[in-house]
C-alpha positions in Angstrom: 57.0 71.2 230.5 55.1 70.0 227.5 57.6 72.6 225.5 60.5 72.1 226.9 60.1 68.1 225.5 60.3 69.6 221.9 63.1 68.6 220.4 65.3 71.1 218.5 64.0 70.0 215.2 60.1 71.2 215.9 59.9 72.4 212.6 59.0 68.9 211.2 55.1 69.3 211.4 52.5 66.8 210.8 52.4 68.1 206.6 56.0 67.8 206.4 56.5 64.6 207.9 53.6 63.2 205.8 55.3 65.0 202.8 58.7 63.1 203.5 57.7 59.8 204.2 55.6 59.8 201.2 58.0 60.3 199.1 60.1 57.6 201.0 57.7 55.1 200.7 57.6 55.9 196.9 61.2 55.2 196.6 60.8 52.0 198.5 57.9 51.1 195.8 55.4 50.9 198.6 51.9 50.3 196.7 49.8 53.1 198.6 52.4 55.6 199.7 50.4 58.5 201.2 47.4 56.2 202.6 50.1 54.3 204.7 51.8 57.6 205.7 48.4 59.0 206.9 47.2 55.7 208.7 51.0 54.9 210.6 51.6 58.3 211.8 48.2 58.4 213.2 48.9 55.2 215.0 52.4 56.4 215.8 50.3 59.8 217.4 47.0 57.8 218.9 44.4 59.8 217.3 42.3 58.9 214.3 43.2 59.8 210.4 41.2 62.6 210.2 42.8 64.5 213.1 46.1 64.3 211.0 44.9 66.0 208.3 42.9 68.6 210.5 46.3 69.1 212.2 48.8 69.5 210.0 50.4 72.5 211.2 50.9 70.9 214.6 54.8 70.1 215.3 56.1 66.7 216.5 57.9 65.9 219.7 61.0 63.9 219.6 59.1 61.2 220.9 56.1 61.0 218.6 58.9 61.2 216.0 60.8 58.1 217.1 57.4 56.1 217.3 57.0 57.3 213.8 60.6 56.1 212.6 60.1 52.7 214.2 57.1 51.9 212.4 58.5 53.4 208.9 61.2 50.8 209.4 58.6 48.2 209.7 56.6 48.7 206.7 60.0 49.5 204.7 60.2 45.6 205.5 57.5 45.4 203.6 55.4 44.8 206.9 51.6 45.1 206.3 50.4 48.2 207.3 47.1 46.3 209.2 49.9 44.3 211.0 52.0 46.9 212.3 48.6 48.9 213.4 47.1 45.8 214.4 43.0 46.5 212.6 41.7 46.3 208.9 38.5 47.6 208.3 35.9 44.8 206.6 32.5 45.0 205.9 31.2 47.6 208.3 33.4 46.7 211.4 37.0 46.9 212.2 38.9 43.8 212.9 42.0 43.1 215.1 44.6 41.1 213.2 47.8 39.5 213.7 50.4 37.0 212.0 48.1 34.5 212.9 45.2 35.1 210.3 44.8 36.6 206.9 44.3 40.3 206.6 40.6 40.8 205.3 40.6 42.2 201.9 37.7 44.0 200.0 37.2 41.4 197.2 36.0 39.5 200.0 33.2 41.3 200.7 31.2 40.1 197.6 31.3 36.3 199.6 29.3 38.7 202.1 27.2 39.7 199.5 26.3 36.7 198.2 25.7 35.5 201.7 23.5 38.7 202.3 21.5 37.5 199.0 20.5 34.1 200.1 19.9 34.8 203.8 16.3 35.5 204.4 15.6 38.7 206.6 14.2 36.5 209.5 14.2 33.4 210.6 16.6 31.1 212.5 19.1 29.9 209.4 22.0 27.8 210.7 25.2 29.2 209.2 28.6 27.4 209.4 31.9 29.1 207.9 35.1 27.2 207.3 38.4 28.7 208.2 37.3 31.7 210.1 40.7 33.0 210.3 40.0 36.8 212.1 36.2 36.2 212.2 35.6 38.8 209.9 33.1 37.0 207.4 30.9 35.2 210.4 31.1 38.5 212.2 30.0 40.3 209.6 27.2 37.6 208.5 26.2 38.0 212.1 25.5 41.6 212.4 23.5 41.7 210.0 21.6 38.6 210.8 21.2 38.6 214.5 18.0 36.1 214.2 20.5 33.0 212.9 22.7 31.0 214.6 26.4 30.8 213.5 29.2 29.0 213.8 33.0 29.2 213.2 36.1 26.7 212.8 39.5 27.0 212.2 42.6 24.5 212.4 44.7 27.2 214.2 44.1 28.0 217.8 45.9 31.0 217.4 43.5 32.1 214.7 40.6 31.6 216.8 42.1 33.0 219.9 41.8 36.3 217.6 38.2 35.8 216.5 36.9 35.5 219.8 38.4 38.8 220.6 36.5 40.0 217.5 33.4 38.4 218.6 33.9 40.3 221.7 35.3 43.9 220.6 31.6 44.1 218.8 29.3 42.4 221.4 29.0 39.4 219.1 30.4 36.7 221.3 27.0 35.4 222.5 25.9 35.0 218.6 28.7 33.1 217.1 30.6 29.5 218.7 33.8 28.9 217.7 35.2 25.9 217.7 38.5 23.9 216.4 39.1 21.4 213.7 40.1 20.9 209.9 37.2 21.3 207.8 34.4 19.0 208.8 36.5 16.9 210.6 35.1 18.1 214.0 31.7 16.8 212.8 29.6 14.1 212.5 27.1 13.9 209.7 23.7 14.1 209.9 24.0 15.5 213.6 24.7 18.9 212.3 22.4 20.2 209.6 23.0 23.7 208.4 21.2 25.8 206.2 24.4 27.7 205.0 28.3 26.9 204.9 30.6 29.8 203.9 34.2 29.6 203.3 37.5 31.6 201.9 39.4 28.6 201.6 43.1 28.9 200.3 43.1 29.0 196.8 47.2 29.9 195.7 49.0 27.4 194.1 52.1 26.7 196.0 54.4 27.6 193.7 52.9 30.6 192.8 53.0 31.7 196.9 56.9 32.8 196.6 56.6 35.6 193.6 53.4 37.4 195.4 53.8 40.4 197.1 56.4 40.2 199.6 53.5 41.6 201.9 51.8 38.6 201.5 54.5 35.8 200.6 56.5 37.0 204.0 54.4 37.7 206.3 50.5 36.4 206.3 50.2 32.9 207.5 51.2 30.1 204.6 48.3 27.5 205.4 45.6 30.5 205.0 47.1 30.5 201.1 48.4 27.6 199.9 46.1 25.9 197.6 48.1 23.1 196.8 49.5 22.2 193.5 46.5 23.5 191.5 45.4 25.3 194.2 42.1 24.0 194.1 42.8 21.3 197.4 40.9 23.0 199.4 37.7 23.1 197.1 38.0 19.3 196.4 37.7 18.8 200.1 35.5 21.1 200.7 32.8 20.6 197.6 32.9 16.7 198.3 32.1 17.0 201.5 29.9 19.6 202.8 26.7 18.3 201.0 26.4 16.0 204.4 26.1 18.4 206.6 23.8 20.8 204.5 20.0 20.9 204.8 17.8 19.7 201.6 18.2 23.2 199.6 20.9 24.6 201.8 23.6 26.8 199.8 27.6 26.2 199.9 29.4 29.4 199.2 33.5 29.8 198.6 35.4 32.6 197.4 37.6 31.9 194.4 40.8 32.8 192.7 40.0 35.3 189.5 41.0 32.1 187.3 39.8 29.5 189.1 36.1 28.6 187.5 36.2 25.8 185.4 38.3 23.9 187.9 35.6 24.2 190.7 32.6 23.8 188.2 34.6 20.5 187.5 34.9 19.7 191.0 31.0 20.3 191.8 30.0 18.7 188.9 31.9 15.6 189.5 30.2 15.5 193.1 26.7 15.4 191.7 25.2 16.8 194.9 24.9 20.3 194.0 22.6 22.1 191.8 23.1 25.7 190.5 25.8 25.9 190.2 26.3 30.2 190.1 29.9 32.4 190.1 29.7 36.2 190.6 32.2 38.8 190.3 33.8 41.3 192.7 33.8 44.9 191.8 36.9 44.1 189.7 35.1 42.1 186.8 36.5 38.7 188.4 34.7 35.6 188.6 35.2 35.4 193.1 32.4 33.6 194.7 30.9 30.5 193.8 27.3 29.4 195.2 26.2 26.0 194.5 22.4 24.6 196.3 22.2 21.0 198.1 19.9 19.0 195.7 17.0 17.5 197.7 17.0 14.2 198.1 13.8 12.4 195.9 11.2 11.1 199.4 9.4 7.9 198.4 
């Protein structure tokens, strides 16, 4: 049975289709040609990346073949490859992702880092991130600290729809509560003290959103990038308000654009409620998070 639903063209084997499409994608100017052939046609077959490779003499049906084609189509759109599979990998963890929320990129995993850094190894730290989108950050925070307490927000519904099923794919749902609402807006001050507030707020200058990668600028949700005119909205927002809801000595951390450090070390100085005032650099060399400590207020 399982022969007979060869098609006539069984010569196309697992190396050869890689091979092919490969070369496609190169002549579409697809960034990482044989990465994305590798990880769709292992979708396309249901098995993991390695088995491709392990397999390439097997033979494709016609029906494994016309899976294959679809999604070829779809990142010849310039579709993201985590889109059309549906994961990214982040931190330790892979994430479900949709339209709804930005695909997780490496450079933000220095904003873990520098959470990482500051988070003591025990002890119940209250930790707040901004714009969850996929949950990936909090997630991430939270596997590594399971003694804190965390919390999540995010204007979109949709977005947070998907980090609950985050929370929940890695048994994290009892540690983190989500909740809705445009920056601190779901907050009243001085009720909610935290020790930490994380955020990868957008930071793209709207007019600057349209020449990016059409990868981006097409398909990965516009509020999640645009900065505003400078692109620094967010920050000004952001910076001027979470010192009320930070503990005496409690640290605010955003990731930045590569460009983007005197604007926000004009922003928190002009605040006056921060203190050290530190940017660090992704693997890249560029300046991409920003930690800044709540000043404690004089007692007397």
């Amino acid at each position: 049975m399982q022969n007979q639903s060869k098609a006539a063209g069984s010569e196309w084997t697992i190396r050869k289709v890689l091979s092919w499409t490969t070369s496609y994608f190169k002549s579409h100017n697809i960034e990482s040609p044989k990465s994305d052939a590798a990880i769709l046609l292992a979708h396309a077959l249901e098995t993991e990346r390695i088995d491709v490779y392990l397999q390439c003499d097997k033979p494709l049906y016609a029906d494994e073949r016309s899976r294959f084609k679809t999604l070829i189509r779809r990142r010849i759109s310039r579709e993201p490859v985590a889109y059309i599979v549906g994961e990214k990998g982040f931190w330790s963890m892979n994430f479900t992702v949709t339209k709804n929320v930005l695909i997780p990129r490496p450079d933000t995993e220095s904003l873990v880092e520098a959470a990482m850094s500051v988070l003591p190894d025990s002890g119940p730290q209250r930790i707040l991130e901004l714009g969850t989108g996929s949950g990936a950050i909090i997630l991430s925070l939270a596997s590594e600290r399971p003694h804190c307490l965390f919390f999540a927000s995010d204007r979109s519904a949709k977005a947070l729809d998907v980090a609950r099923e985050n929370a929940e794919r890695h048994h994290l749902d009892e540690s983190v509560h989500f909740f809705s609402g445009d920056w601190f807006r779901p907050l009243k001050n001085d009720m909610y003290l935290f020790d930490m507030i994380i955020s990868n707020p957008p930071y793209i200058p709207t007019a600057v959103i349209s020449r990016l990668q059409p990868e981006i600028c097409k398909y990965e949700p516009a509020m999640a990038l645009d900065g505003g005119r400078d692109g620094l909205d967010s920050y000004r927002v952001i910076i001027s308000s979470a010192h009320a809801y930070l503990a005496d000595g409690g640290s605010l951390l955003l990731e930045t654009g590569h460009n983007q450090k005197d604007g926000i070390q004009k922003i928190a100085d002009a605040c006056g409620c921060y203190e050290n005032v530190i940017f660090t650099k992704d693997y890249g060399g560029h300046d991409r998070v920003v930690r800044m400590t709540k000043r404690e207020r004089i007692k007397g």
